[in-house]
N, C-alpha and C positions, 0 to 999 in steps of 0.2 A: 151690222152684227158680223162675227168674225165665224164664217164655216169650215170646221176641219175635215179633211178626209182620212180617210187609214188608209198608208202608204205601203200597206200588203197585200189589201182586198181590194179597196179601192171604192166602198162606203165610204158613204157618210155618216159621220160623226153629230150624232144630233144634240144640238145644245142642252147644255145641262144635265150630260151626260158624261162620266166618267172616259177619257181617252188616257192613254198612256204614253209619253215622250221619252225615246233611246234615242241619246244620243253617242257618237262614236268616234272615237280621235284616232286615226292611224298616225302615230308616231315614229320618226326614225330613231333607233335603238341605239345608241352607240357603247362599246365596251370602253373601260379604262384603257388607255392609251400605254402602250408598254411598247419602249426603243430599246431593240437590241442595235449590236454595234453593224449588221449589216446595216441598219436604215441607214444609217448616216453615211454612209455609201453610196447612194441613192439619188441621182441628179433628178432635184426637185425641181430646179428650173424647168427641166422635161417635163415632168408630170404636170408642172402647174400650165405649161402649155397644151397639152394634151386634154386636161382640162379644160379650158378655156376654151379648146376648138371644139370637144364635146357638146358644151352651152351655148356656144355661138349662135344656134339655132333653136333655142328654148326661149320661150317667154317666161315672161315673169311668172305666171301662173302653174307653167308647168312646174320650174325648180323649184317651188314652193312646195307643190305635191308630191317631191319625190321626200321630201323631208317631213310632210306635215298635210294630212286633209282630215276634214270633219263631215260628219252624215249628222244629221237632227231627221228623228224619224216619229208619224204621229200615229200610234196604233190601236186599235177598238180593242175590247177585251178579248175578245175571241184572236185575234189574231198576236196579240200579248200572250196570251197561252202560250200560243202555236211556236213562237218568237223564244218562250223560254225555255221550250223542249229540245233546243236544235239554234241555238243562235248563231252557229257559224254555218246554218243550213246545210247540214250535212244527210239530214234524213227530210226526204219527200213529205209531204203532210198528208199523201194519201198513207202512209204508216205510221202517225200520230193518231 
């Protein structure tokens, strides 16, 4: 049998019991691309070096999360509340 905990409190999730799954994509945002005539000025050779020594010491894992991670989160009711008053945790839950 598969037991969840709530990833707030830190209960357990008793079967056959109502839990609630947030999940969360931090994406990298990127704006439309707009070349003024400076860029093209712009020795990209250099930067693609510069880049390149920047990663030199990044694993796979990390360049992947500068662009892209995911949270999957399991929550009891009570703390699904708590979760939707304050999702970006801005306010303590002793003020909830």
């Amino acid at each position: 049998m598969i037991r969840y905990t709530c990833d707030m409190c830190g209960r357990e999730i008793k079967p056959h019991t109502l839990r609630y799954k947030v999940n969360i994509d931090i994406i990298a945002a990127y704006d439309t691309l707009i070349i003024a005539r400076e860029d093209l000025k712009r020795d990209f050779q250099k930067e693609i070096k510069r880049l390149l020594e920047k990663m030199k010491d990044m694993n796979e894992e990390e360049l992947m999360e500068d662009i892209w991670k995911n949270f999957s989160l399991d929550l009891c009711k009570k703390c699904r509340d708590i979760y939707l008053k304050s999702p970006l945790g801005l306010v303590s839950t002793e003020e909830l």
